[in-house]
C-alpha positions in Angstrom: 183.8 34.1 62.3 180.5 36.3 61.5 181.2 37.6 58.0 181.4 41.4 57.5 178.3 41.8 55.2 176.0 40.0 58.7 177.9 42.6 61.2 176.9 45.8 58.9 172.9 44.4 58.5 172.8 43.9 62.4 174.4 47.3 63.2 172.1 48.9 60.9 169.0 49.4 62.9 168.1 53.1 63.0 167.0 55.7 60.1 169.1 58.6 60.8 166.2 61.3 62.0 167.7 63.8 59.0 166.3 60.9 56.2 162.7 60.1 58.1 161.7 62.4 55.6 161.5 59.9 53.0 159.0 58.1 54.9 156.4 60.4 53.4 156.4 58.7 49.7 155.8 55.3 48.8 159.2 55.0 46.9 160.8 56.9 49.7 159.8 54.3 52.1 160.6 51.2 49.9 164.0 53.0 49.6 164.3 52.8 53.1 162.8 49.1 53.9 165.7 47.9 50.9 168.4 49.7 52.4 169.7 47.1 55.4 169.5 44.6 52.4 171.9 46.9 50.1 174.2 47.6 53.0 175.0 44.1 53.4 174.8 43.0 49.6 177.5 46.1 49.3 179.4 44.7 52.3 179.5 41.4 51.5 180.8 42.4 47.9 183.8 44.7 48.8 184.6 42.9 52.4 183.7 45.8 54.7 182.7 46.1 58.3 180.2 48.9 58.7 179.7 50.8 61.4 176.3 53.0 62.7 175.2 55.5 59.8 176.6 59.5 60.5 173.8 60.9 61.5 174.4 63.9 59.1 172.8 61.9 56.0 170.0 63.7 54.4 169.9 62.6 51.0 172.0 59.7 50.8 172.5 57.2 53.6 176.4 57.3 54.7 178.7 55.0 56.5 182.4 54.4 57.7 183.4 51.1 56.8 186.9 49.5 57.7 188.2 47.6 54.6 190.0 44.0 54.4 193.5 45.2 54.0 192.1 47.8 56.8 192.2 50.7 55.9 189.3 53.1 56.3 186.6 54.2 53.8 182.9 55.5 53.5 180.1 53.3 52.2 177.5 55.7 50.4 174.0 54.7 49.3 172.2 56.9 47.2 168.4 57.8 47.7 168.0 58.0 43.7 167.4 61.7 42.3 168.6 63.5 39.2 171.6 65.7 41.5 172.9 62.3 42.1 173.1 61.4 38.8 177.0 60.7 38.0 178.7 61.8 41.2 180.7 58.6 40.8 181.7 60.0 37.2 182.8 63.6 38.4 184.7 61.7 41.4 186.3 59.6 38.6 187.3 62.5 36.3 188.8 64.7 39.4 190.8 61.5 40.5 191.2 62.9 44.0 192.7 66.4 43.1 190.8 68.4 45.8 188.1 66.0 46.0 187.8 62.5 47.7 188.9 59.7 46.1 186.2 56.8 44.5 187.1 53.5 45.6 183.9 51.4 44.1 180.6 52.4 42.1 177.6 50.0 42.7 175.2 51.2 40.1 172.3 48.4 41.0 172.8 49.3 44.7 173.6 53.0 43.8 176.6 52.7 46.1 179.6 54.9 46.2 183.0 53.4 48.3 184.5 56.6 48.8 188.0 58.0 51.1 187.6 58.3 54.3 188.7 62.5 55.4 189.8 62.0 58.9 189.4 64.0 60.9 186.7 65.3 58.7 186.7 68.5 59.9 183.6 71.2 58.4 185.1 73.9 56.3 182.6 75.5 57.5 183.8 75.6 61.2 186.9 78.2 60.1 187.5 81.7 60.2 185.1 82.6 57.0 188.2 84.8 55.6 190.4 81.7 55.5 187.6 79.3 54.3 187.1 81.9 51.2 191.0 81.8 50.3 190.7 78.0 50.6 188.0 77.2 48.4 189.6 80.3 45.5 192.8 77.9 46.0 191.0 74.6 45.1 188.5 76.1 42.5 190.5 76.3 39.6 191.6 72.2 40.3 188.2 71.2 40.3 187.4 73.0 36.5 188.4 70.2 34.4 186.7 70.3 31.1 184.0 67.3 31.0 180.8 67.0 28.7 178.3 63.9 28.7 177.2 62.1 30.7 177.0 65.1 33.0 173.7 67.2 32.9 174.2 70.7 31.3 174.0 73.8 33.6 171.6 75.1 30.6 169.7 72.1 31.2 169.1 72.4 34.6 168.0 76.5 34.4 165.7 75.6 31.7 164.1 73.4 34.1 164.2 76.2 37.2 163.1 78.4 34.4 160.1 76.4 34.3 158.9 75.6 37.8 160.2 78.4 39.6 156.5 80.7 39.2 154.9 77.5 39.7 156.6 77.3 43.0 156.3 81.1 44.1 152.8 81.0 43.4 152.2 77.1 45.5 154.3 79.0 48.3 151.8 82.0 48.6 154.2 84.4 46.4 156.5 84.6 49.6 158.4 87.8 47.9 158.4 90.5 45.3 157.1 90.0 42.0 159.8 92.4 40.5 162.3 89.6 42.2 160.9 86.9 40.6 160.8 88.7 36.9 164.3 89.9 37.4 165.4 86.2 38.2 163.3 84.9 35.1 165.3 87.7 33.1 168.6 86.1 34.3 167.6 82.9 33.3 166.7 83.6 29.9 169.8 85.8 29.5 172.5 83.2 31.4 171.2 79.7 30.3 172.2 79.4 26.8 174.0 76.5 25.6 177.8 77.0 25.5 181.0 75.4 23.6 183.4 75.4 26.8 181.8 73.4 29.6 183.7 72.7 32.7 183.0 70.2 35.8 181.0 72.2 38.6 180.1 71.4 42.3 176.6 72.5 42.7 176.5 72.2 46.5 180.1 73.5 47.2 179.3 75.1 50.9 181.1 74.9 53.9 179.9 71.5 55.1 180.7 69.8 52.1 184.7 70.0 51.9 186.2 68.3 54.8 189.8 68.4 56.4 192.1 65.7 55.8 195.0 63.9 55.7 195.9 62.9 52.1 195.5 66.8 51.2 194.5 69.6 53.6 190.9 69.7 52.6 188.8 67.7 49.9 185.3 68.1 48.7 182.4 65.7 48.7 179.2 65.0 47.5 179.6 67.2 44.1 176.1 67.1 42.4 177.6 67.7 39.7 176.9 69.6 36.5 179.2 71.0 33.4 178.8 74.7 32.9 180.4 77.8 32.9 182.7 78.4 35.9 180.8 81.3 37.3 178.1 79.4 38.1 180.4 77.6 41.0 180.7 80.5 43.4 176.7 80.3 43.6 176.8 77.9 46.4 179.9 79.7 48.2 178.4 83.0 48.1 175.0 82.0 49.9 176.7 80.1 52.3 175.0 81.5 55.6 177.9 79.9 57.8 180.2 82.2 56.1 177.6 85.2 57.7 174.4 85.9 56.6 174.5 89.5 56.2 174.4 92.0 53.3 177.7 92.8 53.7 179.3 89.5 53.7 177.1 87.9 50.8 178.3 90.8 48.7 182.4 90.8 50.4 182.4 87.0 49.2 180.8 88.2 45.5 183.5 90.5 45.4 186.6 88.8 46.9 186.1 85.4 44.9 185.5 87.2 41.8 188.6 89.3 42.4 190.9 86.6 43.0 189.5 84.3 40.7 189.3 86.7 37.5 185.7 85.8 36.9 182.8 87.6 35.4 181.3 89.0 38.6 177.3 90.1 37.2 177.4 86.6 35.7 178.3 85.4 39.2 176.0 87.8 41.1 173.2 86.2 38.6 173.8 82.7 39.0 173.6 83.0 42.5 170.1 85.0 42.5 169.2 82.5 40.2 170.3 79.4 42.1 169.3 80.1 45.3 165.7 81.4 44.7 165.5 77.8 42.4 166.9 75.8 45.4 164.9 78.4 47.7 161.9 75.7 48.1 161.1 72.3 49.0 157.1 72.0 48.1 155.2 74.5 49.7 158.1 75.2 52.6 160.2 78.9 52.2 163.7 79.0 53.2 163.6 82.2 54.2 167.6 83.0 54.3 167.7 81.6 50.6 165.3 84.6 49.9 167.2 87.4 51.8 169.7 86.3 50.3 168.4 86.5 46.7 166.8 89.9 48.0 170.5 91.2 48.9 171.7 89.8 45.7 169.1 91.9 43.5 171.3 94.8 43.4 174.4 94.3 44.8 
């Protein structure tokens, strides 16, 4: 019988089109040359079968695998960056309360065996009202108190601190200047080191918590920092497949930090602040993450 590790190398024959970015670096594209070899290393070590890569992978490159006692799971292989850094350790810590469960962690082949969410469902294809009283519900389980290994949230603004006029000016100074002073004002104001850190999803949008069987809805792919929990509705609030309007950036300001009892100017900063950082990849704009920002400024 053809052993499980062969079956995944053979399957594997096409780059999903969402990672042929990575073709434009050298490491990007030794990445991607290695990665039939880790696929089968990973399923030759945990006795998977793989099957074709979801085509949704744009970091990371991610598989459904069927397992030897048979029971379903994803096969994750990290392209390496610093916002992967320790997903496997804030998977760990949540133990599957709200989030997917960790199986496995690879850390030569940078592979993640993860729960499979079936039927995987997008939060982000629900009535935005009932997505927003979801994710207030399963906030407060994912604030568990955590410290090192996990990258401060005052580590990581220090660093958009630093690069974000760097980046407004390579990008032809795409809006105001009073915008960009008012977000280096938050920055120096918010990102102070602080005694009570808690776990936070960085990327907690729509398409990243997926329906379920185990529990209604878990989260994936964290990026995950330790913080101050105002910082997580950042990603929530500039979700644009909750609407990308004035009115509902600021209703889901307002609503989260209602029913969640947070500090809503420190929420209405971190967002600005967030999304103008993550509002650039090189010299390209993403022009909703600046409206966005833009309808932030004085909400």
């Amino acid at each position: 019988m053809e052993p499980a590790y062969y079956r995944a190398n053979v399957q594997f024959q096409i780059i999903p089109p969402s990672l042929t970015w990575l073709q434009d670096s050298e490491s990007g594209r030794v990445w991607l040359r290695e990665l039939p070899a880790r696929v089968s290393r990973c399923a030759s070590k945990w006795d998977l079968r793989i099957g074709p890569p979801f085509p949704q992978s744009f970091v990371s490159i991610v598989f459904p695998a069927t397992r030897s006692d048979g029971s379903p799971a994803v096969l994750k292989i990290q392209w390496p960056h610093a916002e992967s850094d320790h997903e496997h350790e804030a998977l760990r810590l949540w133990s599957g309360q709200g989030a997917v469960q960790l199986f496995e962690f690879d850390p030569q082949e940078h592979a993640l065996l993860i729960e499979y969410c079936q039927p995987g469902d997008h939060l982000s294809a629900v009535d935005p009202e009932e997505a927003l009283e979801i994710l207030a519900e399963m906030l407060p389980r994912l604030w568990l108190p955590a410290g090192r290994p996990f990258r401060t949230l005052a580590e990581e603004c220090g660093q958009w601190r630093q690069q974000l006029p760097s980046l407004w000016d390579l990008a032809h100074r795409p809006f105001e200047k009073a915008l960009l002073e008012t977000a280096l004002e938050a920055m120096d104001r918010l990102c102070v080191p602080q005694s009570d850190l808690f776990l936070l999803h960085q990327d907690l949008h729509g398409d990243n918590v997926l329906r379920a069987t185990r529990e209604p809805w878990l989260v994936i792919d964290p990026k995950p920092l330790v913080g101050e929990r105002e910082f997580s509705l950042a990603p929530i609030i500039r979700s644009c497949e909750f609407g990308h309007t004035r009115t509902a950036v600021v209703h889901r300001l307002d609503k989260l930090t209602a029913v969640l009892g947070l500090d809503r100017e420190r929420c209405r900063l971190w967002t600005l602040v967030q999304t103008l950082a993550w509002g650039f990849e090189g010299t390209t704009v993403y022009d909703k993450h600046i409206e966005t920002a833009q309808w932030l400024w004085r909400a």
